[in-house]
C-alpha positions as semicolon CSV with decimal commas, in nm:
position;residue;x (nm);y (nm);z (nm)
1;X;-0,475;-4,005;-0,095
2;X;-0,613;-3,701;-0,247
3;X;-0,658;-3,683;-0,594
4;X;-0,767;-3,362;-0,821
5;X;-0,617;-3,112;-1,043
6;X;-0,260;-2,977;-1,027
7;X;-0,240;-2,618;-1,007
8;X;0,090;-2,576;-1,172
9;X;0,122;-2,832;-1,497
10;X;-0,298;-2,844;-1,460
11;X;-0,279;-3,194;-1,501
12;X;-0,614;-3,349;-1,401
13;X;-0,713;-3,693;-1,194
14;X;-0,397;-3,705;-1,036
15;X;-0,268;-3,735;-0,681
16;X;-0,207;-3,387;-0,506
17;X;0,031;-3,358;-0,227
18;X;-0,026;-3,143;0,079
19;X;0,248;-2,817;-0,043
20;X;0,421;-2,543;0,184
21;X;0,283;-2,213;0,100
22;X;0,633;-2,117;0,257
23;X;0,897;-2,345;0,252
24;X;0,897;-2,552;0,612
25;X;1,306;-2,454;0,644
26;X;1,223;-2,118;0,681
27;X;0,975;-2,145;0,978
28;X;1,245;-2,386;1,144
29;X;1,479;-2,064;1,095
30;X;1,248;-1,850;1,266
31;X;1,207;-1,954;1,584
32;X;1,349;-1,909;1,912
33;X;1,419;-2,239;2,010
34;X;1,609;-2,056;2,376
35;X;1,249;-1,885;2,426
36;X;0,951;-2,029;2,620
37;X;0,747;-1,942;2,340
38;X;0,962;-2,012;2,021
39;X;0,733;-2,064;1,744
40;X;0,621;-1,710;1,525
41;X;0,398;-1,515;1,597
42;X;0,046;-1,457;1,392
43;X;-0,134;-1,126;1,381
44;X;-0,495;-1,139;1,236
45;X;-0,750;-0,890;1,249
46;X;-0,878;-0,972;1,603
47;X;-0,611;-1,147;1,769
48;X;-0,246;-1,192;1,757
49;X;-0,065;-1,586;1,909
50;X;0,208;-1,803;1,891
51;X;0,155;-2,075;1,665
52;X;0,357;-2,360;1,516
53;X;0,136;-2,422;1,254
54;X;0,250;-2,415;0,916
55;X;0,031;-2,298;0,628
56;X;-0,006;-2,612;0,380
57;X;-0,258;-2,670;0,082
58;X;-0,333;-2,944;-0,149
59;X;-0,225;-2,746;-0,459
60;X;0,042;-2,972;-0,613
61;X;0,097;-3,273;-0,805
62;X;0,415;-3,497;-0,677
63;X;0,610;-3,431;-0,991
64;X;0,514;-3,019;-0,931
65;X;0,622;-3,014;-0,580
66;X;0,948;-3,168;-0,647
67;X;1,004;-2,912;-0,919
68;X;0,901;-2,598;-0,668
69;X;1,163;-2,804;-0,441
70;X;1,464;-2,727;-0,625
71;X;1,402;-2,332;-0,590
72;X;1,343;-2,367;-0,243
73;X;1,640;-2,621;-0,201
74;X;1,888;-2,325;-0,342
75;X;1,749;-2,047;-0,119
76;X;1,794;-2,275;0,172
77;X;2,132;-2,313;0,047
78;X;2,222;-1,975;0,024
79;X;2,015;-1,824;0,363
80;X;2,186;-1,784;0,683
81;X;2,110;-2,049;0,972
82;X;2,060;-1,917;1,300
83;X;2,415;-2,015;1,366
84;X;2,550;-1,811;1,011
85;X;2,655;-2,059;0,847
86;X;2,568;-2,112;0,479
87;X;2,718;-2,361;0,207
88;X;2,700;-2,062;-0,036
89;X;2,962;-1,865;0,234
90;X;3,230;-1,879;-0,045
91;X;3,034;-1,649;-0,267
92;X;3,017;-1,358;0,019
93;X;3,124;-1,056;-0,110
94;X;3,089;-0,790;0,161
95;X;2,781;-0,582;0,295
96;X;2,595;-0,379;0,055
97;X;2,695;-0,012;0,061
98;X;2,330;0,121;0,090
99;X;2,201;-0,107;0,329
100;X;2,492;-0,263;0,590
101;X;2,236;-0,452;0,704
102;X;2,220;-0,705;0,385
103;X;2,503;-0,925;0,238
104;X;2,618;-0,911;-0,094
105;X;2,633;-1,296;-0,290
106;X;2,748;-1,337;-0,655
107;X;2,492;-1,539;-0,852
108;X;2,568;-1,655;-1,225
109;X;2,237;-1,608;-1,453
110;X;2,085;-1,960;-1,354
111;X;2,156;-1,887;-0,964
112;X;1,980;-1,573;-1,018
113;X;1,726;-1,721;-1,255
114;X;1,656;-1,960;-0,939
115;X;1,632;-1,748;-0,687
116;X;1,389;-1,516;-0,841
117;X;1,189;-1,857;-0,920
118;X;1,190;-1,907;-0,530
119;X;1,030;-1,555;-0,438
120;X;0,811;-1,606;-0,740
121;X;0,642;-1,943;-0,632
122;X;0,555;-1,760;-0,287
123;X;0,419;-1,510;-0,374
124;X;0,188;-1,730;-0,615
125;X;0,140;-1,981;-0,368
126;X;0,000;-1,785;-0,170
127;X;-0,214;-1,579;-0,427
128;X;-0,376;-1,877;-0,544
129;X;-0,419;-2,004;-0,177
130;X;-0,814;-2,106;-0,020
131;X;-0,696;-1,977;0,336
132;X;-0,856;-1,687;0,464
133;X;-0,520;-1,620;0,649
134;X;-0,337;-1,510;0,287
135;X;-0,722;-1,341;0,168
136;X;-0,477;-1,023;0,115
137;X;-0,210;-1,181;-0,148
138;X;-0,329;-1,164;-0,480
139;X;-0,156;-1,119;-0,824
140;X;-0,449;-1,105;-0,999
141;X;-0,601;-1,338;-1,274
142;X;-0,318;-1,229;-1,545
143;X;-0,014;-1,243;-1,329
144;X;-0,133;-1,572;-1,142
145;X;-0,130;-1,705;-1,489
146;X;0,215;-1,559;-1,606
147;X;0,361;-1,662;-1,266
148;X;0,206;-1,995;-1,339
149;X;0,396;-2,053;-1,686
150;X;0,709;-1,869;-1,526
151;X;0,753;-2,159;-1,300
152;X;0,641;-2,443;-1,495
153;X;0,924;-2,356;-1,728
154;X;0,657;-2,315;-2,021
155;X;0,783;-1,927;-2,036
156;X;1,121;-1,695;-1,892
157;X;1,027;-1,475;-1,629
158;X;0,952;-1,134;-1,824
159;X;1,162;-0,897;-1,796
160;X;0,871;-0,671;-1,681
161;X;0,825;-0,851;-1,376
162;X;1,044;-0,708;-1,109
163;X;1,075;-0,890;-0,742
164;X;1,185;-0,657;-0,506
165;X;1,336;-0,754;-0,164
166;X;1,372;-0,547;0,158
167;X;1,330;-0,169;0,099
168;X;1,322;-0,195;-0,269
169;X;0,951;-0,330;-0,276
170;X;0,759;-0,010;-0,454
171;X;0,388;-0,101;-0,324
172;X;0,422;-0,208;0,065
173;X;0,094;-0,317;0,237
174;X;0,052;-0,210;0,553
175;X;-0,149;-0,425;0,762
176;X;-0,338;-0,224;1,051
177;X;-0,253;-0,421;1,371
178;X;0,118;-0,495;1,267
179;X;0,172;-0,082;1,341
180;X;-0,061;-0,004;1,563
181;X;0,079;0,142;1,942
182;X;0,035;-0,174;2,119
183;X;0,224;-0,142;2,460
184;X;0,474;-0,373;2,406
185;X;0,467;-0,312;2,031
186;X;0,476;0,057;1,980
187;X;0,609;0,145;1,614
188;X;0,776;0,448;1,599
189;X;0,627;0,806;1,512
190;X;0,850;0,760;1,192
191;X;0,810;0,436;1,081
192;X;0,639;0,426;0,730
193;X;0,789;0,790;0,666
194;X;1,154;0,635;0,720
195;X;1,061;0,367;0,436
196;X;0,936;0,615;0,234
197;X;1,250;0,815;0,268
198;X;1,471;0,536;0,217
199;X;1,292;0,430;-0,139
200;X;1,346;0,798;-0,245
201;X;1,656;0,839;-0,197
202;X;1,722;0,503;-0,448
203;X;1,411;0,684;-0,722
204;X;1,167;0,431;-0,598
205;X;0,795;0,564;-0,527
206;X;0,703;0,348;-0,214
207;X;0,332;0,315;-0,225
208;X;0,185;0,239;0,083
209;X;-0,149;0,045;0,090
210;X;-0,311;0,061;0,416
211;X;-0,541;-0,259;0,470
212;X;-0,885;-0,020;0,580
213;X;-0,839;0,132;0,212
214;X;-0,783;-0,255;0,038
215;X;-1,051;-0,396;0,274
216;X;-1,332;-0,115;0,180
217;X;-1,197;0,087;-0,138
218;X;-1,029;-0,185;-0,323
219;X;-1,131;-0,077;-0,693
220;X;-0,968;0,299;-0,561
221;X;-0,650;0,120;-0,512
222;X;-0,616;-0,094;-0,798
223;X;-0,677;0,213;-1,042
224;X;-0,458;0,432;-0,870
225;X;-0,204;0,141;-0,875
226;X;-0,301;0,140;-1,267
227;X;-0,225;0,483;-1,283
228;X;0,075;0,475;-1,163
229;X;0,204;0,190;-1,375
230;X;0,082;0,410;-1,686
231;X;-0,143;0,106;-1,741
232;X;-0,485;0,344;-1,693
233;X;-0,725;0,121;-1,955
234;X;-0,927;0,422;-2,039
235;X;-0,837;0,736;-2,175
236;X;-0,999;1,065;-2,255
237;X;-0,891;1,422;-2,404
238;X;-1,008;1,707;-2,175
239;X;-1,100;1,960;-2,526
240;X;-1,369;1,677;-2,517
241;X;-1,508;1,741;-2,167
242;X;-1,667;2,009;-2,046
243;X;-1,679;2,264;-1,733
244;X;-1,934;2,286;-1,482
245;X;-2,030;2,430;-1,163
246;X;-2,150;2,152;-0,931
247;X;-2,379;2,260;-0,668
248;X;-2,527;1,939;-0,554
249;X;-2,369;1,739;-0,268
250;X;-2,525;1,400;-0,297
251;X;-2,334;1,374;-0,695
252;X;-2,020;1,558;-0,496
253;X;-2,051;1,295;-0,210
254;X;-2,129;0,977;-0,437
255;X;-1,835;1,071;-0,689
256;X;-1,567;1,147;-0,419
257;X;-1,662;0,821;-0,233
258;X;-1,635;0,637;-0,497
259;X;-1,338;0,778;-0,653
260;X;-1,072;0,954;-0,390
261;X;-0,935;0,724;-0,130
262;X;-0,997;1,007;0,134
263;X;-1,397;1,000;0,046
264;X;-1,563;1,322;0,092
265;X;-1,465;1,641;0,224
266;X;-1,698;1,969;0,263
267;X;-1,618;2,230;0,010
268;X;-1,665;2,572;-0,117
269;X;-1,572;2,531;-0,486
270;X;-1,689;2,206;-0,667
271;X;-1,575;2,183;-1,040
272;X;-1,654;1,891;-1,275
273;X;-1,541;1,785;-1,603
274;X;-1,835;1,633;-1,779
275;X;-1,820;1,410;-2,140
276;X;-2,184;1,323;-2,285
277;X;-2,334;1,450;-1,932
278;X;-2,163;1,240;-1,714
279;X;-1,914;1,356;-1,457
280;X;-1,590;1,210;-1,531
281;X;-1,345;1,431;-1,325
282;X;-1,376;1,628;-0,950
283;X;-1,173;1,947;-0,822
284;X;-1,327;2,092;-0,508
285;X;-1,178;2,407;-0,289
286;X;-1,252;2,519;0,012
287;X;-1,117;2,863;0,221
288;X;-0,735;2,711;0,336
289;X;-0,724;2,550;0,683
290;X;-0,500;2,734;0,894
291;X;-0,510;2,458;1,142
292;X;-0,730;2,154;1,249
293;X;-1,060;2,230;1,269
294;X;-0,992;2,626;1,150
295;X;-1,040;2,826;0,849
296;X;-0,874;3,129;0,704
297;X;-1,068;3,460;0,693
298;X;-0,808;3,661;0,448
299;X;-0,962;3,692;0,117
300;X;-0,883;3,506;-0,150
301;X;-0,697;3,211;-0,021
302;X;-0,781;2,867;-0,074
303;X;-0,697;2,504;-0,047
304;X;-0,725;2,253;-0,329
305;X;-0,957;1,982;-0,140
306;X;-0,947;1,676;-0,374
307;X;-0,903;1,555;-0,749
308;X;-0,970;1,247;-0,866
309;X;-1,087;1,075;-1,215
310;X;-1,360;0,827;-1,248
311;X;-1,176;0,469;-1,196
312;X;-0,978;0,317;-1,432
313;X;-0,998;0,669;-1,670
314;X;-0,700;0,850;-1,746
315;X;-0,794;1,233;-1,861
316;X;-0,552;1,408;-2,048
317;X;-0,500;1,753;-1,956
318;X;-0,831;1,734;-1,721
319;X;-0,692;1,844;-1,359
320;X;-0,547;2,169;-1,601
321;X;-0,853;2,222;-1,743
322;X;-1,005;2,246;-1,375
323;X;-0,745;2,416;-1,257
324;X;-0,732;2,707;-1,503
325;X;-1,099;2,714;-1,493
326;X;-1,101;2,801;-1,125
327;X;-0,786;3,067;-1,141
328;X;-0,969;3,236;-1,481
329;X;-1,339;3,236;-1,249
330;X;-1,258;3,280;-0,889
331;X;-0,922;3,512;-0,912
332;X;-0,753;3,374;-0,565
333;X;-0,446;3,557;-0,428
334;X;-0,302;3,224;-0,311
335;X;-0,366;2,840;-0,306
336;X;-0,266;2,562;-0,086
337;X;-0,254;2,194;-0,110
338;X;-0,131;1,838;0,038
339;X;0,011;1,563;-0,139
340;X;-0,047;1,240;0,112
341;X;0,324;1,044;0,118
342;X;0,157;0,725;0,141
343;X;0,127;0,669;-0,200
344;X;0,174;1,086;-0,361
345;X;0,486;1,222;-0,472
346;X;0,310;1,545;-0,552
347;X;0,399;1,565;-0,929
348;X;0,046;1,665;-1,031
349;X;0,092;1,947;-0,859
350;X;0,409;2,079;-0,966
351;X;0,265;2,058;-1,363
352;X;-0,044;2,263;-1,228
353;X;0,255;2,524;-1,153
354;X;0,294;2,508;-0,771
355;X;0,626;2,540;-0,556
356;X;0,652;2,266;-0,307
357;X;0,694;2,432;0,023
358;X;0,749;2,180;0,235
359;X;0,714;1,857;0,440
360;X;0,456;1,790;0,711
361;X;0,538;1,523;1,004
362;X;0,366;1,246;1,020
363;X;-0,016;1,239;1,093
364;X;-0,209;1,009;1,342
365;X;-0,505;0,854;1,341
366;X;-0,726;0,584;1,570
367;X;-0,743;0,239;1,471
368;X;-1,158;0,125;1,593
369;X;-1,275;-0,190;1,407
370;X;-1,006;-0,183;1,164
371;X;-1,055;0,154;1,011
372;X;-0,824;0,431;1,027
373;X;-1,038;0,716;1,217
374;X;-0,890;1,076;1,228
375;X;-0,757;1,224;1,563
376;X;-0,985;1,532;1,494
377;X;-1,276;1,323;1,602
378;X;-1,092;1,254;1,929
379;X;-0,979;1,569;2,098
380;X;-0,944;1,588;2,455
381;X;-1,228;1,890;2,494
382;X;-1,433;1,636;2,290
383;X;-1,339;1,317;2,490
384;X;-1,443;1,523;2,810
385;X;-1,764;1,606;2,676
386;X;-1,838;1,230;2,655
387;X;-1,761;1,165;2,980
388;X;-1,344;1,096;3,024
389;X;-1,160;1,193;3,308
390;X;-1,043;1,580;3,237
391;X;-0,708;1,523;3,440
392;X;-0,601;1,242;3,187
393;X;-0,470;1,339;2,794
394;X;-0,598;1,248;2,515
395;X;-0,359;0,943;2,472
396;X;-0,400;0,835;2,821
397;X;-0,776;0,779;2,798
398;X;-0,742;0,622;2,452
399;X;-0,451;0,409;2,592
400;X;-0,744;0,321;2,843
401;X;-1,027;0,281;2,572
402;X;-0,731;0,044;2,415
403;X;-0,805;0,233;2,119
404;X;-0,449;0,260;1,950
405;X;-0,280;0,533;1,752
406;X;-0,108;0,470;1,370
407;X;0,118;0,693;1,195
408;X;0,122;0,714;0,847
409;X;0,420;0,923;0,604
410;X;0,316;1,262;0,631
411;X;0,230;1,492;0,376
412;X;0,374;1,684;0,114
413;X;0,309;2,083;0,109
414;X;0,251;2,320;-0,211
415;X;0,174;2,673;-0,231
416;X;0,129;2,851;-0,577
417;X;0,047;3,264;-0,523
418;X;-0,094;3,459;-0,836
């Protein structure tokens, strides 16, 4: 018997039960009991196998489990069984109009109520989980704590809180080796841009975050996420701020690093906003790339290169500032930029006054060591140069290297001419 403290009613010296992180029905429901290997499969970083091992933690008292039981006893009740049948089948109301994939159930408010409870305890489950397998699920201290009270019926859900399902999740991480062009696992050219599409066209913002970025820029993430949620903890006027030239590339480096999710990028133009003489806001420009690897010679035209705010501040009127600043000092003819689809929907850009010109395909890049590396790096002239065969392409000797290719959403393309 092991005895501790109970996670959910926090009750201490009592006996804790070994608990589900997902309910055991659902990996019954899974597998292919026709196929020679029928249990799921588990990707990690380094590996991907069959396993029929269930995640399980000592988390719960007896009283809490049995209480977490109910909400998984009613979505059992109301799932499909590999053979379709469901005791809930006399609440089927058709296929949903948007997606004919899905079926449509009628809940009453305490059905509803339950089933949200269900997706709830998952997801904090496996937030407050040890294993290293779930190291990626986290609510975070205050939502842990809300989920917490949610469940233990000490508070409603709030209203706040929205559990999306399917295509109508809003952030969607996007672990590396579940996409990358595996052989017998290629993901198509399209993938992440189709899910992007699909949230727009119901006004949902998909955000994508790509598990390199979470891994190594973590704090970048969770602002941006901040951001987006108009939650930004710190806020600042840009009359208070002011202008300056930058012309040192260590403070350029160090601030884009730290701050831009894309790191640093050479530039021509490096503009700061500064409050008490610290930089607090970035816009750099460089001549536009015509293509990869290749600037433009015409006078006068330039590419906005990266913005971004020091984390977790919010300045009002800043990337204006900036931006009127540079049009005002350097007179350009005509400016270009990118909004990334992965987690931009390019509205900064349309108050700065530019017309959106159009949309890019999807980019690729080379997953080595778990980090996204750009395909620039990995021409074929420069793969010959180290050595590969000449008569082979690019992918071929990558394909060889088993060095994999990702796609991510495209970008989003603006053009504003003075």
């Amino acid at each position: 018997m092991v005895k501790g403290k109970c996670k959910l009613c926090l009750k201490d010296n009592v006996e804790i039960v070994n608990s589900h992180i997902v309910p055991s029905w659902a990996y019954k429901r899974i597998r292919e009991n026709n196929s020679k290997q029928p249990d799921p499969i588990c990707i990690e970083r380094d590996k991907t196998y069959s396993t029929s091992k269930q995640l399980k933690e000592y988390m719960l008292c007896k009283d809490c489990e049995s209480k977490i039981k109910v909400f998984e006893d009613f979505a059992s009740e109301i799932t499909y069984n590999k053979n379709g049948d469901s005791s809930f089948i006399s609440n089927y109301k058709g296929e949903c109009k948007e997606y004919t994939e899905l079926k449509v159930y009628s809940l009453n408010k305490d059905q509803a109520e339950s089933l949200r409870k269900f997706a709830l305890s998952v997801a904090w489950r496996a937030s407050i989980a040890k294993s290293k397998k779930l190291k990626g699920v986290d609510l975070g201290e205050k939502y842990n704590e809300i989920a917490r009270l949610s469940l233990n019926n000490e508070i409603e859900i709030p209203q706040n809180i929205s559990i999306f399902c399917y295509l109508h999740r809003n952030i969607h991480n996007n672990k590396l080796y579940n996409f990358i062009e595996e052989p017998k696992t290629y993901k198509e050219k399209k993938y992440h841009l189709n899910k992007t599409e699909e949230c727009e066209k119901h006004g949902i913002q998909l955000v994508h975050i790509w598990e390199d970025n979470w891994n190594n820029k973590q704090d970048v993430v969770k602002s941006m996420i901040l951001n987006k949620l108009y939650k930004t903890p710190n806020k600042i006027y840009a009359r208070k701020t002011e202008v300056k030239e930058i012309t040192d590339n260590k403070l350029i480096r160090e601030f884009l690093d730290k701050n831009h999710l894309q790191g640093f990028i050479g530039s021509k133009v490096k503009l700061g906003l500064f409050l008490d003489n610290e930089l607090v806001s970035l816009m750099t420009f460089g001549k536009r790339r015509v293509v990869m690897g290749k600037k433009s010679t015409n006078d006068g035209e330039y590419e906005l290169l990266r913005f971004c705010n020091k984390l977790n501040i919010n300045i009002i009127g800043g990337a204006s500032k900036l931006f009127k600043h540079f049009i005002r000092n350097y007179k350009p003819k005509e400016i270009t930029t990118y909004a990334d689809r992965s987690h931009s929907n390019g509205n900064l850009y349309e108050v700065l006054g530019f017309d959106f010109v159009g949309e890019t395909q999807p980019n690729y890049y080379y997953v080595i060591d778990g980090i996204r590396k750009h395909r620039f790096n990995f021409r074929k002239d420069v793969l010959i140069k180290q050595g590969f065969d000449p008569n082979k392409t690019e992918h071929q000797i990558m394909i060889d290297r088993k060095i994999y290719k990702i796609f991510d959403s495209g970008n989003l393309k603006f053009n504003k001419t003075l």
